[in-house]
C-alpha positions in Angstrom: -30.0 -18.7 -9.1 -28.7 -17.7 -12.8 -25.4 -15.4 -12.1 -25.1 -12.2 -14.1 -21.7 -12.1 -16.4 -20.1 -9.1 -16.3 -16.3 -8.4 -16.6 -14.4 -8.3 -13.4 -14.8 -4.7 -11.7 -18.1 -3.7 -13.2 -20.4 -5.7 -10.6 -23.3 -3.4 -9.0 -23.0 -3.6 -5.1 -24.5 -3.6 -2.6 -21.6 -1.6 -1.1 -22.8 1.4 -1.4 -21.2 5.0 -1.4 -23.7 5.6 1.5 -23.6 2.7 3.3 -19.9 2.9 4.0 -20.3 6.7 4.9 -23.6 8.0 6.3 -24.8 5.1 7.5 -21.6 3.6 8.7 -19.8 4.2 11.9 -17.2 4.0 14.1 -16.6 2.2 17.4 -13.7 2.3 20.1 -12.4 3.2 23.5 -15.2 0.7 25.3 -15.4 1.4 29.4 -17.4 0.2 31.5 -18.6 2.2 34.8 -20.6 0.2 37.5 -23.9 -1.7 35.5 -23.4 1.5 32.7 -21.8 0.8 29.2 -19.8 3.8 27.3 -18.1 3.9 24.1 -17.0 7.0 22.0 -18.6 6.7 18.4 -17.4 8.6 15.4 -20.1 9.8 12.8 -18.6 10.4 9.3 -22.3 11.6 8.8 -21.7 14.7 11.6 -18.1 15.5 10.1 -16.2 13.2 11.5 -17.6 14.2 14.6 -17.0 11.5 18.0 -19.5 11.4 20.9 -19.8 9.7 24.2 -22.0 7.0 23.9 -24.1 5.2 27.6 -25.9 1.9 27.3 -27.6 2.0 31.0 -28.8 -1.0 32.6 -32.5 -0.8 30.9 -30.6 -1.2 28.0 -31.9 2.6 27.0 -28.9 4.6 24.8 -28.1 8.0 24.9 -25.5 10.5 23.7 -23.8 12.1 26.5 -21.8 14.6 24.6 -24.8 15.7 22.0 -23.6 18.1 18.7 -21.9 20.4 18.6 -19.2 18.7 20.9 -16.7 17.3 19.5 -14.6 14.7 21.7 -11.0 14.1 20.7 -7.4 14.6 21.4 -5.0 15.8 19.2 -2.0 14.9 21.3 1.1 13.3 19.4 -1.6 14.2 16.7 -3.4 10.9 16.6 -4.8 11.6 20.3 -6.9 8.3 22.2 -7.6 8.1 25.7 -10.0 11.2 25.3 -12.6 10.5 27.9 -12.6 8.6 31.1 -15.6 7.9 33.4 -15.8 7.1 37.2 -18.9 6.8 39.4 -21.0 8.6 36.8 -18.5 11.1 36.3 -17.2 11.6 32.6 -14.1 13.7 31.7 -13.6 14.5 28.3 -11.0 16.3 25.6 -13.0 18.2 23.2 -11.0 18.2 19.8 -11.5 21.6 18.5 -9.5 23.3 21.3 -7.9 20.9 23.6 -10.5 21.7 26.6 -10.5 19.9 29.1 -14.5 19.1 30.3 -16.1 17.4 33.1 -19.8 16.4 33.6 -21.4 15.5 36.9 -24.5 13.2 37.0 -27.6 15.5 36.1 -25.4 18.1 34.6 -24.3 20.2 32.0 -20.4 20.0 30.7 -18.6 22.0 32.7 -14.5 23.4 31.2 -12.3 22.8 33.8 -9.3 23.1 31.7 -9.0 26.9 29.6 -5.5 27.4 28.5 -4.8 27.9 24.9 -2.5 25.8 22.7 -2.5 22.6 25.2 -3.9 19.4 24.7 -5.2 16.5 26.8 -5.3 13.3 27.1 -5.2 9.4 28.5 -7.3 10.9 31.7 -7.2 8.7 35.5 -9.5 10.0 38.2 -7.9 11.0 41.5 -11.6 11.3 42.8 -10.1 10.9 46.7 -8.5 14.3 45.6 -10.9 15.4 43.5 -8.9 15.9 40.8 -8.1 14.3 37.6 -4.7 13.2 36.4 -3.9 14.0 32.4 -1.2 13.6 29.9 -0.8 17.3 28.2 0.8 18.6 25.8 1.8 22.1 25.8 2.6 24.3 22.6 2.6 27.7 24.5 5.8 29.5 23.7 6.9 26.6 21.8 8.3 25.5 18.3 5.4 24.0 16.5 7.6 20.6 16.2 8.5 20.7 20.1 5.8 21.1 22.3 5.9 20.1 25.9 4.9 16.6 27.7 3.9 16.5 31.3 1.7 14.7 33.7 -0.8 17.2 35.1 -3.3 16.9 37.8 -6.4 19.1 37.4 -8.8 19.9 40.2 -12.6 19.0 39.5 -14.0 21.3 41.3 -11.8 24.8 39.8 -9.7 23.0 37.7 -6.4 24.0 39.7 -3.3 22.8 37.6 -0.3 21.2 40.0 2.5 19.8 37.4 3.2 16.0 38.8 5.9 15.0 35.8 7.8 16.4 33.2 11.2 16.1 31.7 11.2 13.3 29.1 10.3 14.3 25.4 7.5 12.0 25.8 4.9 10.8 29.0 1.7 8.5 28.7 -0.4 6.2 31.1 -0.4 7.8 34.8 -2.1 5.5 36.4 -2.5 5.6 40.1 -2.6 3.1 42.8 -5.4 1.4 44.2 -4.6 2.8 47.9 -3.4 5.9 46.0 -0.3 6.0 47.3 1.5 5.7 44.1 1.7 7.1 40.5 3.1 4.7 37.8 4.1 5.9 33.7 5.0 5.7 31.1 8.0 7.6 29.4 10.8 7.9 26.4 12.7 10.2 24.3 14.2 10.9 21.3 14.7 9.2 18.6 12.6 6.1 20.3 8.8 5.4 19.6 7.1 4.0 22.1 7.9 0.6 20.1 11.3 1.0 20.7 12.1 1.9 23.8 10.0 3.3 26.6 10.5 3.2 30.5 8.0 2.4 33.1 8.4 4.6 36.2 6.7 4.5 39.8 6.8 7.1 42.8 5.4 7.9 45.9 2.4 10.5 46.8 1.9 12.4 49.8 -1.8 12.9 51.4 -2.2 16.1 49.4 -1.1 14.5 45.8 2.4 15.8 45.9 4.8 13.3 43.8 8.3 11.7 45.8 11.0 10.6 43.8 11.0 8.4 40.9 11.6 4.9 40.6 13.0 3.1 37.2 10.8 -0.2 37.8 11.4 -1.6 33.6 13.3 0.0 31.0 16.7 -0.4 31.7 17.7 -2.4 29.1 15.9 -1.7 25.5 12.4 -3.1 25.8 8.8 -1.4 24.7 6.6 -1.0 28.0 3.2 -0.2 27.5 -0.3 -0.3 29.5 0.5 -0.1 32.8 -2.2 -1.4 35.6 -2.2 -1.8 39.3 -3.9 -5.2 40.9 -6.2 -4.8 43.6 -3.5 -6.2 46.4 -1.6 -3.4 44.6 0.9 -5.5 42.4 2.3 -3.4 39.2 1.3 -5.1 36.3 2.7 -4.2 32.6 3.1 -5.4 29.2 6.7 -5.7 27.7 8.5 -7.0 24.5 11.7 -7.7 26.3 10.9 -11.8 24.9 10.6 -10.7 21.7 6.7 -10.9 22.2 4.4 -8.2 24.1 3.8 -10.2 27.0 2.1 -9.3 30.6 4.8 -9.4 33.5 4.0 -8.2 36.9 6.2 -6.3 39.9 6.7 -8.2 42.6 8.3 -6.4 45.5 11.8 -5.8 43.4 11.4 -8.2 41.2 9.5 -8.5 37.8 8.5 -11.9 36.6 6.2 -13.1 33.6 2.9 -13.9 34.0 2.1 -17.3 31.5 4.8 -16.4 28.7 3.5 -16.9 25.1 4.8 -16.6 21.9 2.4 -14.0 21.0 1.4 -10.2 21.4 -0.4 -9.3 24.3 0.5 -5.6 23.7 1.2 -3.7 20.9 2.4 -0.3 19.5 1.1 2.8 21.2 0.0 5.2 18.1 -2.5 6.3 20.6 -3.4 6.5 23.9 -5.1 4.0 26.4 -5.0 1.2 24.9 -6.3 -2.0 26.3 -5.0 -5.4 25.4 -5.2 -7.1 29.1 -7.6 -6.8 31.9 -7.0 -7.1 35.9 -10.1 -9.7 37.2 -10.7 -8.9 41.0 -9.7 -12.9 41.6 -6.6 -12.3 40.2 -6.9 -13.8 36.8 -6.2 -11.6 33.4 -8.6 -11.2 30.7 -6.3 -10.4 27.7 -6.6 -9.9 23.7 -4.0 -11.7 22.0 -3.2 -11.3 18.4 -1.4 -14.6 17.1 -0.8 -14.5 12.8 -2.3 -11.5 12.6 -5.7 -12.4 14.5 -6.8 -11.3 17.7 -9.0 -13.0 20.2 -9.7 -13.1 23.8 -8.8 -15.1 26.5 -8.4 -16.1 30.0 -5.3 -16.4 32.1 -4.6 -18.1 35.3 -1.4 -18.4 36.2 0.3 -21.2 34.2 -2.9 -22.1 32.4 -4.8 -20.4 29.5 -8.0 -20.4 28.5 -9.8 -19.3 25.2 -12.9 -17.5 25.0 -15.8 -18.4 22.6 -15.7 -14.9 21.2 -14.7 -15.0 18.0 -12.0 -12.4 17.0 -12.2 -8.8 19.0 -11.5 -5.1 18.1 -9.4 -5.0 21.9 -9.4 -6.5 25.6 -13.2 -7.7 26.2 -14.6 -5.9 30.1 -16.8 -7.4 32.7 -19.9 -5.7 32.7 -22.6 -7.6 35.5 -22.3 -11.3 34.9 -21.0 -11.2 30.9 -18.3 -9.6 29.0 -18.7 -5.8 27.1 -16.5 -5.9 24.1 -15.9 -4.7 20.3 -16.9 -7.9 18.1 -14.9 -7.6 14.8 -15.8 -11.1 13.2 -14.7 -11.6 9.6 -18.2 -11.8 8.2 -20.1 -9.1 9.8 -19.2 -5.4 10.5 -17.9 -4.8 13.8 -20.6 -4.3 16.6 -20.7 -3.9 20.1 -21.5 -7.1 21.7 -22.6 -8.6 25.4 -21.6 -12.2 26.1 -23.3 -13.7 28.7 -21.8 -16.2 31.9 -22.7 -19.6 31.9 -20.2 -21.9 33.5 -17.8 -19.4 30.9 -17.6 -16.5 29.3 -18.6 -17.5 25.6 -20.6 -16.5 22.8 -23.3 -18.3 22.3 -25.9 -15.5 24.1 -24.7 -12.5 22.5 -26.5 -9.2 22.2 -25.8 -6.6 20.1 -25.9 -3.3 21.5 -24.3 -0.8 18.7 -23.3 -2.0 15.3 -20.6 0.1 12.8 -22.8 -0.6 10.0 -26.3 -2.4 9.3 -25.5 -5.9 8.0 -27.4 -5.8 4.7 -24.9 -7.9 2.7 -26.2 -11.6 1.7 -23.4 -14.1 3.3 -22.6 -15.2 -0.3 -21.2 -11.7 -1.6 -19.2 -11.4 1.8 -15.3 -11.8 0.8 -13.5 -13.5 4.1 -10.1 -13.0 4.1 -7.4 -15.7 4.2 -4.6 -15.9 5.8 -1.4 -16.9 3.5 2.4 -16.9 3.6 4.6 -16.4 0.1 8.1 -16.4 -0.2 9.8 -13.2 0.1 13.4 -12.2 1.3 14.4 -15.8 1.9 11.8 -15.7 4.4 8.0 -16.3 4.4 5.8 -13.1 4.1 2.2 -13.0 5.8 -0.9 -11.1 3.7 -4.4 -11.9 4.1 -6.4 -13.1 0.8 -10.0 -11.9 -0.5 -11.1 -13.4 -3.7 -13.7 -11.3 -5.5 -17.1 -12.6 -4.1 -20.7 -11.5 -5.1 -24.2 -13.2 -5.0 -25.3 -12.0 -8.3 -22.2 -11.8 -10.5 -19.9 -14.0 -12.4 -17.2 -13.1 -14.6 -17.0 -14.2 -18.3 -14.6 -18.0 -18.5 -11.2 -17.4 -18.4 -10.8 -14.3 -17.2 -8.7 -13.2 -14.1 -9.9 -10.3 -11.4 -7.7 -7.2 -10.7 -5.9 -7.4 -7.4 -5.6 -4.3 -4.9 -2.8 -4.6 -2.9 -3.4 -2.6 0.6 -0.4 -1.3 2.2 -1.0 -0.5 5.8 -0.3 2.5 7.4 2.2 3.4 10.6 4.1 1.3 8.9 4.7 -0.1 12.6 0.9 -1.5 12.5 -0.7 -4.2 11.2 -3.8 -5.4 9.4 -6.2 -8.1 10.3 -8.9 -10.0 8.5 -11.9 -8.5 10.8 -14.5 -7.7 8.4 -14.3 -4.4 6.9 -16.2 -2.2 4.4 -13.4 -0.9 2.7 -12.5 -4.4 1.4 -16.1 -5.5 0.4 -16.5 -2.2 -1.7 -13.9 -3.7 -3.8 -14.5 -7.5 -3.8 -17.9 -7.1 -4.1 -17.4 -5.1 -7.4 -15.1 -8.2 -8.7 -11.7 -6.9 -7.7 -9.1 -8.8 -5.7 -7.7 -8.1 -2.9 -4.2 -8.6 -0.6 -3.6 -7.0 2.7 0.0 -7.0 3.5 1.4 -7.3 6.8 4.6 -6.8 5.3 8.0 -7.2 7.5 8.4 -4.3 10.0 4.1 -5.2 11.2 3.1 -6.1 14.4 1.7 -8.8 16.1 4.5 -11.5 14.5 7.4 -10.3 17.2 9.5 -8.2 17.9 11.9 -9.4 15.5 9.7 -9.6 12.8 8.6 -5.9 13.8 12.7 -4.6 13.5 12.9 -5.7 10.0 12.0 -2.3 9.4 15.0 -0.8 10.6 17.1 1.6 8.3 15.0 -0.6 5.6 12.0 1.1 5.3 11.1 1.8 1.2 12.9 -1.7 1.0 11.6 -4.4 2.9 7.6 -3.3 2.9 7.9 -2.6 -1.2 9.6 -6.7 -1.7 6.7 -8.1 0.5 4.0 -6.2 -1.3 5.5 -7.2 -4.7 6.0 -10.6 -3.5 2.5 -10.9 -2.3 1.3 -9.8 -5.9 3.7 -11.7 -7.3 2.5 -14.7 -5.4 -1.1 -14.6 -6.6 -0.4 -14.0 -10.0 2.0 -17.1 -10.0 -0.8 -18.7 -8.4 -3.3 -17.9 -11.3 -5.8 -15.9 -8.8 -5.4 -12.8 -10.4 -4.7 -11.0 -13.7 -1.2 -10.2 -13.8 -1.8 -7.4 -16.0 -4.2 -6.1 -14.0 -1.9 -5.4 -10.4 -2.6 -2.0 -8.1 -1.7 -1.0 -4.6 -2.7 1.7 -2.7 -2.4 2.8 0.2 -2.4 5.7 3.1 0.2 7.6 5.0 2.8 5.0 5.5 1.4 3.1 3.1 0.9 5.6 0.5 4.9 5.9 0.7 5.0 2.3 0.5 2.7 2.8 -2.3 5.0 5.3 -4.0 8.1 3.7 -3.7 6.8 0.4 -4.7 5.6 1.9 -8.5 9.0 3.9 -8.4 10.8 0.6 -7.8 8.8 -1.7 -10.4 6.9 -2.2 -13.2 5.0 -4.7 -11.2 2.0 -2.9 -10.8 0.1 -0.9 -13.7 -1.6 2.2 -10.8 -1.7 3.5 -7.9 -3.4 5.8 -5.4 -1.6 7.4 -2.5 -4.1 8.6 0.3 -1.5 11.6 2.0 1.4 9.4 1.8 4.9 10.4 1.9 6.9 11.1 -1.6 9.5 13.1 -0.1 11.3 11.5 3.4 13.7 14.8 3.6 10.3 16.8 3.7 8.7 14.6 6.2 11.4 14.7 8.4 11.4 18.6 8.6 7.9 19.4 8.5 6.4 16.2 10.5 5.0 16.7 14.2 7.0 16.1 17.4 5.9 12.6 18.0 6.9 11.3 14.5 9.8 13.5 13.8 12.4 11.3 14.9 11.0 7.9 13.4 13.1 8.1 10.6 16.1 7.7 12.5 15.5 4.1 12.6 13.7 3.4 9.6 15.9 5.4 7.4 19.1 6.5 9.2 20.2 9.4 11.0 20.5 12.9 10.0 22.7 14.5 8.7 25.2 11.3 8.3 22.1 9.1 5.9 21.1 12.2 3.9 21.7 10.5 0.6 19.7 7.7 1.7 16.9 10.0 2.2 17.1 11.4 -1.3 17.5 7.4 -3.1 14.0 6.3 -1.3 12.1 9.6 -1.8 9.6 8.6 -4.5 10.2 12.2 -5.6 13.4 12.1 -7.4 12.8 8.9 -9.2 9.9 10.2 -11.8 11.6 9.1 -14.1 10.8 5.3 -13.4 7.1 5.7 -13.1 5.5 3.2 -16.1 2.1 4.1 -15.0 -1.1 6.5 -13.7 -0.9 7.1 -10.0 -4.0 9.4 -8.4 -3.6 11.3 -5.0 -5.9 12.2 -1.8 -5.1 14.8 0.1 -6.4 16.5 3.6 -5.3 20.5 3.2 -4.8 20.5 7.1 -2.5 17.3 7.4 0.1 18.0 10.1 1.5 14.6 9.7 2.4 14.7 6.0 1.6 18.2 4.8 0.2 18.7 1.4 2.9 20.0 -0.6 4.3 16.4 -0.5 1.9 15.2 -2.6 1.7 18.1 -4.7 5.8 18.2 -5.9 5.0 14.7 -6.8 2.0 15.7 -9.1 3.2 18.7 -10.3 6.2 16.7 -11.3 4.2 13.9 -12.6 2.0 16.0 -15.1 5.1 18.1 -16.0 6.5 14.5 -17.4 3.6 14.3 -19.5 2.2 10.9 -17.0 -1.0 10.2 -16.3 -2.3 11.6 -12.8 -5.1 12.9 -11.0 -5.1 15.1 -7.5 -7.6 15.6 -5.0 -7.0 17.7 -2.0 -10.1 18.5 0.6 -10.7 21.5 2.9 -11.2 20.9 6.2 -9.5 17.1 6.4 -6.2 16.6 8.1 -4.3 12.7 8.5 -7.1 10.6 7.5 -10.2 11.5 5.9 -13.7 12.0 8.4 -16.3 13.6 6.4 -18.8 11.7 4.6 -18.6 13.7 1.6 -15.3 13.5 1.3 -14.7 9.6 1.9 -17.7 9.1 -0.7 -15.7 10.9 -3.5 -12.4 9.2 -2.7 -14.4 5.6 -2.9 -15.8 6.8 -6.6 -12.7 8.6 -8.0 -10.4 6.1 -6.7 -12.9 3.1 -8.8 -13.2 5.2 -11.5 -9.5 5.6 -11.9 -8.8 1.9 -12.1 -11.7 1.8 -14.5 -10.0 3.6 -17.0 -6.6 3.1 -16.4 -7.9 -0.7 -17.7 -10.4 0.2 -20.0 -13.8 -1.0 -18.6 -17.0 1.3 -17.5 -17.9 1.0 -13.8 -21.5 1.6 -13.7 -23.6 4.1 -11.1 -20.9 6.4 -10.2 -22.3 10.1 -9.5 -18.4 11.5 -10.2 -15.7 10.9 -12.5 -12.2 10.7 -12.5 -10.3 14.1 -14.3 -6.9 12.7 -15.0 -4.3 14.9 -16.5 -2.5 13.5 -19.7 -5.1 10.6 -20.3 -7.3 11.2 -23.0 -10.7 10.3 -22.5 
């Protein structure tokens, strides 16, 4: 077949505006309730809206939440652990207000939860007591920045409210005994994340649900527990960084010991609620996702032996369902799906169905970019990005030339980014652009070590690795060192910001409600978040001035290049005047920027229309910031100072 030649960046796709938005969704929070399947699926088609999702036994779908329900939590703003399900019975948060709902087999959703200004979330039945155990958060009579954390237990019949624990700034995972005779979390304060520091508490309950006194089971010294479960013979079982890895260690009588060590995360940062990266097997082995270089996949432990799963790479902790294994497939040539492996001597994945896929898979194997791991030198130390070379079936550039490269700054920054396939990379390979995805020091799922590099070094450390990654391409001869961008959102649209303000490395930008000002985000940001810069910048007042030198805002002046910015007008997070001081300031200077702020979007965009004119503006910036025409765009870029 005769390849088309075209300059780099002015391929037609088969990434489509459409494909990545209305007929694209998304998958997570996977449970599994006797032979029945749920997940909750979020429809940038409906709004952004998330449903609850049942695959029965027949194999026959439906959508137990239909429209106009929305089911979410807002708590610590990014929410999880919204719905829980037990015997046929669902709980669930709906978004909008915080609601608290419940519905019975056969019947209709049913608010057991009414008051105003509280939210709910990382649910565990107490069906013995008919009740239902939630995290809430409670903003009556409270600062906006301060609301209140307890552990609540709310009757399913009248939705009675009896307070169980409260105190700490923050609580998470009540999870209750098999015998229910005991109530483990999660808690920490001020100025830890839950990546920092947490403690893992137990204590008693009586007959009627009433809560004893407290016992400090792990956190005494400084160690991040997360994900606590109880065994079947009622053994505590946790994961904990305190080896410098997220690893699963379990209580036994007053001792904790490790359960197969490994140097690799079997855990990770809780941004949200209810995560799942191990699973309790009634014969005493753990199914658990590990992520090892950036890559997670499933496996088997018992005891001192491990065994690896023929799965291929996974979204979270695969779950029995019958005689196979439910999980979230997220391969790195295929959109992520849910998947059923069958048992045959082993779990594997050879007889695989698909029940629910995130998108259809319409792209030919040969315009698939796969991402590849690599190292670089940065710091004295090796840095870690994953590689995708422009790729597409039909299209070849002219000799000689080199592609643009993207450079994608995650987000959190404590996160991390994998090589799963992903729309939002093939949009831009397929189109002949380049692109890096830096898990830059400070990411997870390399150690804990690896993870503090962050500290009091954040504008420092992620910008070297993401100009070191460029750096180390274009030394390479993949890409066009004139021809260098990064982008990136929230923590990475800082990243973004500071890297351009730093260097004349790259020749544009886009920010997607990233930080420019860190003395603004520290003041305006939400509870959960408004201590993080503590450690990753320093203390205030005492590291003021260090606020001020890594605010992208007060160093206009070393911008060399166009920059274009997205922003929700309800973002909590990072509130919109940050990125508009930075335009404003920008366009006053005379340099080349555009701005786009949409109604009804908060911290990360939902709506369809709105992520289909961020995929075309954002293209058609780069397009004439380097001077070529990218072809079948319904919208074009309006960029201040830059004359058509």
């Amino acid at each position: 077949m005769t390849k088309i030649i075209a300059p780099y960046g002015t391929w037609r796709s088969p990434v489509t505006v459409e494909l990545m938005t209305e007929a694209a969704i998304g998958l997570s929070a996977l449970a599994v309730d006797g032979t029945d399947l749920y997940w909750l699926e979020s429809r940038p088609s409906e709004k952004g809206r998330a449903t609850i999702c049942r695959r029965s036994a027949d194999g026959a779908i439906t959508d137990m939440t239909p429209a106009p329900i929305y089911v979410g939590s807002r708590v610590h703003e990014y929410g999880g652990g919204a719905y829980a399900v037990r015997d046929g019975v669902i709980v669930y948060s709906e978004r909008s207000d915080g609601g608290v709902f419940v519905i019975a087999p056969g019947a209709a959703p049913r608010r057991i939860a009414t008051p105003e200004q509280t939210r709910h979330a990382d649910f565990e039945f107490d069906l013995p007591r008919r009740r239902i155990l939630a995290v809430r958060e409670d903003h009556r009579d409270r600062p906006p920045t301060d609301p209140k954390a307890s552990i609540i237990a709310l009757s399913l019949d009248d939705g009675t409210e009896t307070t169980l624990v409260e105190g700490p700034d923050f609580l998470a995972a009540p999870r209750i005994s098999p015998d229910g005779a005991e109530l483990a979390w999660i808690a920490w304060d001020h100025p830890d994340m839950p990546w920092d520091a947490t403690r893992l508490y137990t204590a008693p309950l009586d007959a009627s649900g009433g809560i004893g006194v407290a016992t400090l089971v792990a956190g005494q010294e400084r160690e991040s527990v997360v994900q606590p479960r109880w065994a079947a013979d009622g053994t505590l079982v946790f994961s904990s960084d305190r080896s410098d890895w997220w690893n699963v260690y379990a209580r036994r009588g007053d001792a904790v010991e490790p359960i197969h060590p490994l140097e690799a995360e079997i855990g990770g940062p809780a941004w949200v609620f209810a995560q799942r990266s191990y699973h309790l097997l009634p014969d005493g082995r753990i199914l658990a996702a590990v992520v090892e270089n950036g890559m997670r996949s499933a496996v088997v432990i018992d005891k001192s032996k491990i065994e690896r799963l023929d799965l291929g790479q996974v979204f979270d902790c695969p779950l029995p369902l019958g005689d196979g294994l439910a999980f979230i497939a997220t391969p790195p040539t295929e959109p992520p799906s849910i998947a059923l492996a069958s048992w045959s001597g082993g779990w594997t994945g050879s007889a695989r169905e698909t029940v629910r896929s995130a998108a259809p898979n319409i792209l030919p194997p040969e315009t698939i970019a796969i991402g590849m791991p690599i190292t670089f030198a940065t710091r004295g130390m090796t840095g870690h990005a994953f590689w995708y070379p422009p790729t597409n079936r039909d299209f070849a550039a002219p000799e000689g030339e080199l592609p643009p490269l993207v450079v994608f700054s995650h987000g959190g920054p404590t996160s991390m980014t994998t090589n799963g396939f992903g729309l939002g990379v093939q949009w831009w390979t397929s189109r002949g652009f380049s692109v890096v995805d830096v898990n830059y020091g400070g990411s997870t799922g390399y150690g804990r070590a690896y993870r503090r590099m962050l500290d009091a070094q954040w504008g420092i450390v992620d910008v070297e690795d993401c100009i070191a990654a460029a750096q180390a391409l274009a030394d390479r001869g993949h890409v066009d060192r004139n021809c260098l961008v990064i982008r990136g959102g929230s923590a990475g649209g800082f990243t973004t910001l500071a890297a351009l303000t730093s260097s004349d490395l790259f020749k544009a930008g886009a920010s997607l409600y990233g930080v420019a000002d860190l003395m603004l985000l520290a003041r305006d940001t939400h509870k959960f978040e408004s201590r993080y810069l503590d450690r990753l910048v320093g203390p205030l007042p005492d590291s003021a001035a260090l606020y001020h030198d890594r605010s992208p805002i007060h160093h206009i002046d070393r911008l060399s290049c166009p920059i274009i910015f997205f922003q929700g007008l309800e973002d909590k997070t990072v509130p919109p005047n940050q990125a508009e001081t930075m335009v404003d300031a920008m366009a006053a200077r005379g340099l080349p920027v555009a701005y786009y702020a949409f109604e009804g979007e908060g911290h990360g965009f939902r709506q369809a229309e709105t992520l289909k004119r961020v995929l075309e503006l954002e293209l058609d910036f780069y397009g004439r910031v380097f001077g070529f025409i990218v072809p079948d765009l319904s919208e074009r870029a309006e960029i201040r100072n830059m004359p058509r």
